[in-house]
C-alpha positions as CSV (number, residue, x, y, z in Angstrom):
1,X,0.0,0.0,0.0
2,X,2.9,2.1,0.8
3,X,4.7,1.6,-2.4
4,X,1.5,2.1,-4.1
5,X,0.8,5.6,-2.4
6,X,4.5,6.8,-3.4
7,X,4.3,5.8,-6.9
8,X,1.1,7.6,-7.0
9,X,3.0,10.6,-5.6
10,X,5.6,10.1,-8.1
11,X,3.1,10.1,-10.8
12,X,1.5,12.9,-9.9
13,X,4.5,15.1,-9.2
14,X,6.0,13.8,-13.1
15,X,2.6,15.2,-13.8
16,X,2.6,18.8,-12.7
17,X,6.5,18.8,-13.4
18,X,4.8,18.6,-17.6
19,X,1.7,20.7,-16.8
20,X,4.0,23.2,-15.8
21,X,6.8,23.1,-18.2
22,X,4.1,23.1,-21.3
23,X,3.0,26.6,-19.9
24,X,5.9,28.0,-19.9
25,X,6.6,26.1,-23.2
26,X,3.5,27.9,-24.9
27,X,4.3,31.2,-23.2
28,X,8.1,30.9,-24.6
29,X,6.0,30.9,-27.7
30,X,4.5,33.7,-27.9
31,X,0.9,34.5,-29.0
32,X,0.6,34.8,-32.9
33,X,-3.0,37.3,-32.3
34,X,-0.7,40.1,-31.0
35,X,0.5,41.8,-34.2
36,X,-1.3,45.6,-34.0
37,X,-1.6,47.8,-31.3
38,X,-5.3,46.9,-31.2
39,X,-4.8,43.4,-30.8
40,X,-2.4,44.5,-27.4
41,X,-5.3,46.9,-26.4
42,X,-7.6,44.2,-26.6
43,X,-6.1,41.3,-25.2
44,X,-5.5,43.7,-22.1
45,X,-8.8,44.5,-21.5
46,X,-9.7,41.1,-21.8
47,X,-7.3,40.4,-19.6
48,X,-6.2,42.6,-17.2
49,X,-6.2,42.0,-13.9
50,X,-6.7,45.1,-12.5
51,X,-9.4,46.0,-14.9
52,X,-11.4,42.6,-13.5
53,X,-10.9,44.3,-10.0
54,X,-12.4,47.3,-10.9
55,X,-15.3,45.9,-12.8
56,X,-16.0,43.5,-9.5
57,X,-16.0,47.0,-7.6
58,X,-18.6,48.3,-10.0
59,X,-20.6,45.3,-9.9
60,X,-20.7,44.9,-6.1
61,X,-21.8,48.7,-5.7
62,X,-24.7,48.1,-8.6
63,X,-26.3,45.6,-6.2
64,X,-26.1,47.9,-2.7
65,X,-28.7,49.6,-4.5
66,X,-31.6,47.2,-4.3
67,X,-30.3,46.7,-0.6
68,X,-30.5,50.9,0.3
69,X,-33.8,50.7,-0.7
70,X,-35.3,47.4,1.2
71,X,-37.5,47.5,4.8
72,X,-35.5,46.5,7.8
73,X,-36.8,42.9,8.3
74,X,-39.5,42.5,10.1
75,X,-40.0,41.5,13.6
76,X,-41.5,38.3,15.7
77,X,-42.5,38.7,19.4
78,X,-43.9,36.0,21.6
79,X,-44.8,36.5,25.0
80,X,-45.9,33.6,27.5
81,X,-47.8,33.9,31.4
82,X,-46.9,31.5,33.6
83,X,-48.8,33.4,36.4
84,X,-52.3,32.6,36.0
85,X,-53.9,29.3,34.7
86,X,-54.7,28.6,32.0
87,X,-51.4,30.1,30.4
88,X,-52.1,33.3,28.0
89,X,-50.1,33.4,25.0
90,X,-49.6,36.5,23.0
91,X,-48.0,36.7,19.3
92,X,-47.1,39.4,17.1
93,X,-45.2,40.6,14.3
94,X,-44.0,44.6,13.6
95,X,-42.7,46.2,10.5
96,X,-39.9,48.8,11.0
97,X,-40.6,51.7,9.0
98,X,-38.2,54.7,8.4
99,X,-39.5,58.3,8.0
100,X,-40.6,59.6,5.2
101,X,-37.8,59.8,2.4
102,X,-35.1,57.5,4.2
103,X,-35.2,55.0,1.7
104,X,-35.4,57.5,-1.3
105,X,-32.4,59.1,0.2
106,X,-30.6,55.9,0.5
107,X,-30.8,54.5,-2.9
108,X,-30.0,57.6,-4.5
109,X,-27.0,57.3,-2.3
110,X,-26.3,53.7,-3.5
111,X,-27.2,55.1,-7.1
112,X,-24.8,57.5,-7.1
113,X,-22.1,55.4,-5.6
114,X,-22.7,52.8,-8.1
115,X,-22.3,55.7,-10.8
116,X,-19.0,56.7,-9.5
117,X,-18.0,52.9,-9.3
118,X,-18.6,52.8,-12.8
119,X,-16.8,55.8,-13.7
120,X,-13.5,54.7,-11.7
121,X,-13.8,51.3,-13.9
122,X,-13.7,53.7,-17.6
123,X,-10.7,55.4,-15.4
124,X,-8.7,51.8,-14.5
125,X,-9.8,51.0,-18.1
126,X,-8.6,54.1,-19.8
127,X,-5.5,54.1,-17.6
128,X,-4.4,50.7,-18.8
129,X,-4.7,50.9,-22.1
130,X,-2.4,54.6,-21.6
131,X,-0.1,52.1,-20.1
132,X,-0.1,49.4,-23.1
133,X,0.2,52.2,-25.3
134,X,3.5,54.1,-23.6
135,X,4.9,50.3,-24.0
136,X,4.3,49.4,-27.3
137,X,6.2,52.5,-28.6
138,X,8.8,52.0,-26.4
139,X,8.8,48.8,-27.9
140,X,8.1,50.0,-31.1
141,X,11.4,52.7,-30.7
142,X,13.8,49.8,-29.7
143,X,12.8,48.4,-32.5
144,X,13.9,51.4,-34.6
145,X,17.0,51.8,-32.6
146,X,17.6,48.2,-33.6
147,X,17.1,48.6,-36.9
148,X,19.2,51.7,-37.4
149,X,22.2,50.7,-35.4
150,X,22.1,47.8,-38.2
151,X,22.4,49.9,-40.6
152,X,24.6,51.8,-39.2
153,X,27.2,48.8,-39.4
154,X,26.3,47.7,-42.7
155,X,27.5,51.0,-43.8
156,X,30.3,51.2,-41.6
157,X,31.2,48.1,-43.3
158,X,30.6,48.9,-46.6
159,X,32.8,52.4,-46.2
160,X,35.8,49.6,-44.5
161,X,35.5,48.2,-47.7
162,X,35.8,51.0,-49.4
163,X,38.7,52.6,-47.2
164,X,40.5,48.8,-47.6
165,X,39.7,49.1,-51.8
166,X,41.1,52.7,-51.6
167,X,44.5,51.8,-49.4
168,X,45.4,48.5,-51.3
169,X,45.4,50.6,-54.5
170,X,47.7,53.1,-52.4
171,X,45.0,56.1,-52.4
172,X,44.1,56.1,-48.7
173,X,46.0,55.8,-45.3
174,X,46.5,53.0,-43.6
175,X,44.9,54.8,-40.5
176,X,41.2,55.0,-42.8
177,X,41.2,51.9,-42.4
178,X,42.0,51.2,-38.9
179,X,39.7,53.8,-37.8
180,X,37.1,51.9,-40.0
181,X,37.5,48.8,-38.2
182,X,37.3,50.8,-35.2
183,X,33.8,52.2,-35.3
184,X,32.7,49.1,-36.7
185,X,33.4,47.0,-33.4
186,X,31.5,50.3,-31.3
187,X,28.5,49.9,-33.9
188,X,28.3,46.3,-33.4
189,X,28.3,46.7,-29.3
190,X,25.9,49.4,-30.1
191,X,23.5,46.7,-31.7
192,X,24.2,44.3,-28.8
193,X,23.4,46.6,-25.9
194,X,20.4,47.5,-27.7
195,X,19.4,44.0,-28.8
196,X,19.6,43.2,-24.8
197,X,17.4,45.9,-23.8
198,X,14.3,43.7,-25.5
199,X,13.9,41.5,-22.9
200,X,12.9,43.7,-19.9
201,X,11.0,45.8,-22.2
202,X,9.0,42.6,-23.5
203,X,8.8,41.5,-19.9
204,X,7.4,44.9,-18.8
205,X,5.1,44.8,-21.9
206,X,3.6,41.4,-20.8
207,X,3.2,42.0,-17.3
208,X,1.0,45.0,-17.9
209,X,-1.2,42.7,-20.4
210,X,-1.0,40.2,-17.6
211,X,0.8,37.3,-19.7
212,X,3.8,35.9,-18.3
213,X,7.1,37.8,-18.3
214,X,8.9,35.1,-20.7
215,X,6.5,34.7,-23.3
216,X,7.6,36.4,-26.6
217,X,6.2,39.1,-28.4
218,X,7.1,39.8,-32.0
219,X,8.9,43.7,-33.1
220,X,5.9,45.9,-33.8
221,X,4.2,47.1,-37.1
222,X,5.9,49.7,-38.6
223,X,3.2,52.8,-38.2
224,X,3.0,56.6,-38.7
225,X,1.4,59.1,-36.3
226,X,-0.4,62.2,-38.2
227,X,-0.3,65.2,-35.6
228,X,-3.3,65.3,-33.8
229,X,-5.3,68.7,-34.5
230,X,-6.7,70.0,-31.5
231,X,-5.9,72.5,-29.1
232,X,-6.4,73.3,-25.8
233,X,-9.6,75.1,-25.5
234,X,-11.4,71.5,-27.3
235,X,-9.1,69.6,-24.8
236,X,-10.2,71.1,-21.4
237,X,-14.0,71.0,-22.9
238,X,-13.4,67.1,-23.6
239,X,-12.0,66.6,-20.2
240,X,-14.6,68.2,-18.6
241,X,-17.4,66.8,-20.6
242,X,-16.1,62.9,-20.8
243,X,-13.3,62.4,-18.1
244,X,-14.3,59.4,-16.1
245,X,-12.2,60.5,-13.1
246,X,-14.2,64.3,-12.9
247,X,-17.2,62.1,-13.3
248,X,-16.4,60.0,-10.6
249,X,-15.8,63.0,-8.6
250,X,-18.9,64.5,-9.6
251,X,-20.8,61.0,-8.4
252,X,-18.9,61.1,-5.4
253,X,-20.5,64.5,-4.5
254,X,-24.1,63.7,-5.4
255,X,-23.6,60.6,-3.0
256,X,-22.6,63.2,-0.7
257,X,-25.4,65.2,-0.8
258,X,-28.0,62.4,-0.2
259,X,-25.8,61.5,2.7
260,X,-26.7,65.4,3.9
261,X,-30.4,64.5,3.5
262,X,-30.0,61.0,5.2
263,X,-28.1,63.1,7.9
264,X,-31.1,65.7,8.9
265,X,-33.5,62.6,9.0
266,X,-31.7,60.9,11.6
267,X,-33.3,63.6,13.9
268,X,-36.7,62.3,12.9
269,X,-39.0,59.4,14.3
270,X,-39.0,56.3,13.0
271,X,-42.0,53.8,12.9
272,X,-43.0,50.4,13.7
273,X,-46.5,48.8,12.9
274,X,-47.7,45.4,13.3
275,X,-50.1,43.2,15.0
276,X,-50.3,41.1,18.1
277,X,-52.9,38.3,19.2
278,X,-53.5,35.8,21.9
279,X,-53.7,32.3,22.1
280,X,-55.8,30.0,24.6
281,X,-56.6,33.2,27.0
282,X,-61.0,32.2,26.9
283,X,-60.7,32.2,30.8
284,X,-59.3,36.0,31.2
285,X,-60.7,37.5,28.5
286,X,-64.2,35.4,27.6
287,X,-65.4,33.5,25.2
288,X,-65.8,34.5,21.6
289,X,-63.2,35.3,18.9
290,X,-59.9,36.3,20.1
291,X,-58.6,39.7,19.7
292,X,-56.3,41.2,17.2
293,X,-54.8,44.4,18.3
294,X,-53.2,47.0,15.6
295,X,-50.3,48.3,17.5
296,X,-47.9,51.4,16.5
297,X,-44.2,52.4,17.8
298,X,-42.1,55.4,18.0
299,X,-38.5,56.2,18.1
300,X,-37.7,59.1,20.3
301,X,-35.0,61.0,18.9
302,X,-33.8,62.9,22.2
303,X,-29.8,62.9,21.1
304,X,-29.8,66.2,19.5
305,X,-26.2,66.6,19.4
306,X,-25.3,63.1,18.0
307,X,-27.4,64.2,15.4
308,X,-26.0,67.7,14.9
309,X,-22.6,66.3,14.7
310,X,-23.5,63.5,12.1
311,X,-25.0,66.7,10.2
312,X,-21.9,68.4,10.2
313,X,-20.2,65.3,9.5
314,X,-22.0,64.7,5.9
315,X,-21.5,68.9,5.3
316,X,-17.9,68.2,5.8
317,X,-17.4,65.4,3.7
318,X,-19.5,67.0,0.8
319,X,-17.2,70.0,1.3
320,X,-14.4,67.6,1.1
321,X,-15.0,65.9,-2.3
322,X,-16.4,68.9,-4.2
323,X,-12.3,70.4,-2.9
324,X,-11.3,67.0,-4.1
325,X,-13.1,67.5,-7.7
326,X,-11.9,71.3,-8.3
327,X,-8.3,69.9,-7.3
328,X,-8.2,66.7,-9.9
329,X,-10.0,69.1,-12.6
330,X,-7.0,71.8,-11.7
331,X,-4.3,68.7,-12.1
332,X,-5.5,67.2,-15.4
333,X,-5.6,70.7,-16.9
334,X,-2.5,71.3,-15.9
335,X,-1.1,67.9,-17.6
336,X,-2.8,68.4,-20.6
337,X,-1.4,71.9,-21.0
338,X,2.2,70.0,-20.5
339,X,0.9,67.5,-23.0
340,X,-0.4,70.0,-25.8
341,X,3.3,71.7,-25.3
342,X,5.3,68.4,-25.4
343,X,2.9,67.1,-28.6
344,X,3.8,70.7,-30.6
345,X,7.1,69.8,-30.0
346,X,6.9,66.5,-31.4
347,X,5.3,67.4,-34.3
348,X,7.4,70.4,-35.3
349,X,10.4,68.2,-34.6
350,X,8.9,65.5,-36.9
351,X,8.3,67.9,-39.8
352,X,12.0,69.1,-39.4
353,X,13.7,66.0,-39.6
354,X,11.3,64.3,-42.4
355,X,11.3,67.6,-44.8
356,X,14.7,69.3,-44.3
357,X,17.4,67.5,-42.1
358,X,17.1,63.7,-43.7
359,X,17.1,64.8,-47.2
360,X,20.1,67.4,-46.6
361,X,22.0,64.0,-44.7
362,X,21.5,61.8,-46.8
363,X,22.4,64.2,-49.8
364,X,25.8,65.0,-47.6
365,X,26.3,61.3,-47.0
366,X,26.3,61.1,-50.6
367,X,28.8,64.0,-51.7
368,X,31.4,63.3,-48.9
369,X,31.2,59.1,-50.0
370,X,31.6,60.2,-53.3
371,X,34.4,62.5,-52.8
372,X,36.5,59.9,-50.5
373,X,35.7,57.5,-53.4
374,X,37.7,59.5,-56.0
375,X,39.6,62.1,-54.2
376,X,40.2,60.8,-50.9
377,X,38.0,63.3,-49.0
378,X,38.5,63.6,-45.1
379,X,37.9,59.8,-43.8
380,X,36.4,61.6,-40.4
381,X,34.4,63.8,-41.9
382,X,32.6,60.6,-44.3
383,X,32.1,58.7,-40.5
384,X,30.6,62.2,-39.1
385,X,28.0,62.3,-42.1
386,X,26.8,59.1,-42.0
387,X,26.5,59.2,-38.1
388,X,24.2,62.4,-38.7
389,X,21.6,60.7,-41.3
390,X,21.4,57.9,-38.9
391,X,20.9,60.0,-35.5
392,X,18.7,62.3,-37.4
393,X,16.7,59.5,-39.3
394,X,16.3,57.9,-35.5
395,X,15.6,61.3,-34.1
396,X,12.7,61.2,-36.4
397,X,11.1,57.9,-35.6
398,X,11.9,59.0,-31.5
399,X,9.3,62.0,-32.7
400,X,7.1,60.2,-34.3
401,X,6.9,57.8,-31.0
402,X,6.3,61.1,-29.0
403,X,2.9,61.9,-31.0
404,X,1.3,58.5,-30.4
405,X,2.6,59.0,-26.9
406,X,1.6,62.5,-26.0
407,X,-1.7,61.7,-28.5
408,X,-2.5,58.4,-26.0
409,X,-2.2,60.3,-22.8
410,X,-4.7,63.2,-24.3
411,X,-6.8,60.2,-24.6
412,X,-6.4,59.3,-21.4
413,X,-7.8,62.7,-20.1
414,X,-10.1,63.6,-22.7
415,X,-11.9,60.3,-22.5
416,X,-12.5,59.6,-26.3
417,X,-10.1,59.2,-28.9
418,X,-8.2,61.8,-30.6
419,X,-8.6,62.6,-34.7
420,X,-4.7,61.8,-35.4
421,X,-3.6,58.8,-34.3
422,X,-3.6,55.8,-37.4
C-alpha cells in the first residue's frame, strides 16, 4: 500500500512537473493574435487584472442599490404567562418603517455610488490601455534603434570596404582603415546593448497585459502618427465633458449630498406597525373570537447633538470631495497643458527632420562618400555624415513615437479618442 501511495506521488509530481513546463513552453512561444496595437489593447482588456478588479467594484456597488432601498426585516415577538392558569399566549409581528424619504435618500446614495464605481472602472480602463500604449512605442522605438544601429554597421562596413579598396590601390592611409575597423566594433556593441534591452521591455510589456514575463512578443508594425489637430480650448471641454475620473468626482458628490439629506433625518421618528394576538386566553378574557390588536411604535429621537454632529459630519465630507473635484479638474488641466506643449514639439520636430534634415543628410552622406571614393576626402568627416543621417533618421522615428505617446495620454484625459492617431 505504501509503495502504491508513493508511486502515486511520483506520478503525480511527473505530472505537474509537464503541466508546468508546457505553460511556460506555450508562453516561450508567444501568441501569434498580438500583431497591432489593437490586438495588445484588446487582449489587455480582456485580460487585465486590474481591470477585472475594478469591474468587480462596479458590480458589487450596482447591487447595494436594491439593498438601500429594502424595509428593515420584520420582527417576531412572543410573549408567555406562567402566572395565572390557564397560560395566556400573545403573538405578534411589527414592521420597522423609516420616516418619510429615508429610503429615497438611501438609494439615490447607493445610485450615485454605483455611478462613480462605474466611472472609476472607464478610469482603471482608460488608464491601462495609456499604459499598453506608452509600451508598445517604447517597444516600437527599440525596435527602430535596432534597426538603425544595423544599418549603421552595414554602412560602416561597406565604407571599410571601401577605405580597404582605396588603401590596397595606395590612395588612402592605412589609418582609414584602422579607424574603419574601429567604429565598426563600437557599432556592433551598439546593436548588442540595444538587442539586450528587448527582454525587460518585452517583460514589462507582458506584465501590464497580464501574460507571463517570458512569453515572446514579436517587433511591432511599422506605423506613422499624423499630428493630432486640437488645441487646448477642445481639450479642457473634452475633459470636462467625458473624463471618467471628474465624473467620478462628480458622483462622489451627489452621494454626498443624499448622505446630507440622510443626515437631517436621523433627527426624525421612525416607525414600527404590526399586529399582536392571543392564544388560549378564553378564561381571562371570555369566550368569543380572540382579539387582534393593531399596534404602532415610535423612536424618540432625544440625542440632539449626536445628530448635529452626524450633520456636520455629511456637510464636511461633501465640502471635502467637491475640494477633491476642483483639485483633480485643476491637475488634469495642468497635464494636458504640458501634454499639448510636449505634442507641438513633437510634431514640429517631426516635420524638421522628415522635410529638411534627412534629405540634406542623406544628400551630404552622398557628396562626402563620393568624394573619398575619387579624391580621398576627409575619412572623419565621411564617418561624421553618416552618423548624422542615422541619429537624425532615429531622431525622427523618436518623434514620431512622442505623437502616439503624448496623442494616448490626451486620450487618457479627454476620455475619447483623438482625430490623429492611425
Amino acid at each position: 500500500m505504501k509503495a502504491f501511495r508513493k508511486s502515486n506521488f511520483k506520478l503525480n509530481l511527473a505530472l505537474a512537473c509537464c503541466a508546468i513546463c508546457s505553460v511556460f513552453s506555450a508562453a516561450a512561444m508567444g501568441d501569434a493574435n498580438l500583431a497591432t496595437l489593437k490586438d495588445y489593447l484588446d487582449y489587455a482588456g480582456t485580460n487585465s487584472v486590474e481591470l477585472a478588479g475594478a469591474y468587480a467594484q462596479w458590480q458589487a456597488a450596482v447591487e447595494e442599490i436594491p439593498q438601500a432601498g429594502a424595509l428593515a426585516e420584520p420582527k417576531f415577538e412572543y410573549e408567555f404567562e406562567t402566572q395565572r392558569t390557564p397560560h395566556t399566549q400573545k403573538f405578534g409581528i411589527m414592521q420597522p418603517l423609516p420616516w418619510f424619504g429615508v429610503r429615497a435618500a438611501r438609494t439615490e446614495a447607493a445610485k450615485a455610488q454605483a455611478q462613480a464605481a462605474k466611472k472609476r472602472y472607464d478610469a482603471v480602463r482608460l488608464k491601462l490601455f495609456n499604459e499598453v500604449r506608452q509600451a508598445y512605442f517604447d517597444f516600437a522605438y527599440l525596435a527602430k534603434q535596432i534597426e538603425t544601429a544595423s544599418q549603421r554597421l552595414e554602412l560602416l562596413k561597406h565604407i571599410e570596404e571601401v577605405a580597404r579598396i582605396r588603401y590596397a590601390a595606395s590612395m588612402a592611409s592605412h589609418p582609414d582603415h584602422i579607424r574603419a575597423e574601429i567604429e565598426i566594433s563600437k557599432a556592433a556593441f551598439d546593436l548588442l546593448t540595444l538587442e539586450k534591452q528587448r527582454e525587460p521591455v518585452v517583460a514589462k510589456l507582458n506584465a501590464i497585459l497580464n501574460r507571463p514575463v517570458i512569453a515572446k512578443l514579436d517587433w511591432p508594425q511599422s506605423q506613422q502618427y499624423e499630428p493630432a489637430d486640437v488645441n487646448f480650448s477642445q481639450v479642457a471641454l473634452a475633459i470636462i465633458e467625458n473624463n471618467p475620473e471628474l465624473a467620478a468626482a462628480e458622483s462622489e458628490i451627489a452621494a454626498s449630498r443624499s448622505q446630507v439629506d440622510l443626515a437631517k433625518k436621523k433627527s426624525y421618528p421612525e416607525f414600527e406597525v404590526g399586529v399582536e394576538f392571543y392564544a388560549d386566553a378564553v378564561e381571562t378574557m371570555g369566550p368569543g373570537p380572540q382579539p387582534i390588536m393593531a399596534r404602532i411604535g415610535l423612536t424618540l429621537p432625544i440625542w440632539a447633538d449626536s445628530y448635529s454632529a452626524a450633520q456636520r459630519q455629511a456637510r464636511a465630507r461633501l465640502a471635502e470631495n467637491v475640494s477633491k473635484k476642483r483639485r483633480s479638474q485643476n491637475d488634469l488641466m495642468l497635464w494636458a497643458s504640458q501634454i499639448l506643449y510636449e505634442l507641438d514639439q513633437a510634431r514640429r520636430k517631426s516635420s524638421l527632420y522628415k522635410n529638411s534634415i534627412i534629405p540634406r543628410s542623406r544628400e551630404m552622406l552622398g557628396s562626402y562618400e563620393a568624394l573619398y571614393r575619387e579624391e580621398g576626402a576627409d575619412f572623419a568627416i565621411l564617418i561624421e555624415a553618416q552618423r548624422t543621417l542615422l541619429d537624425s533618421e532615429l531622431e525622427y522615428q523618436k518623434a514620431q513615437i512622442e505623437l502616439g505617446q503624448r496623442t494616448a495620454q490626451l486620450e487618457m484625459l479627454m476620455g475619447k479618442e483623438v482625430q490623429g492617431l492611425k
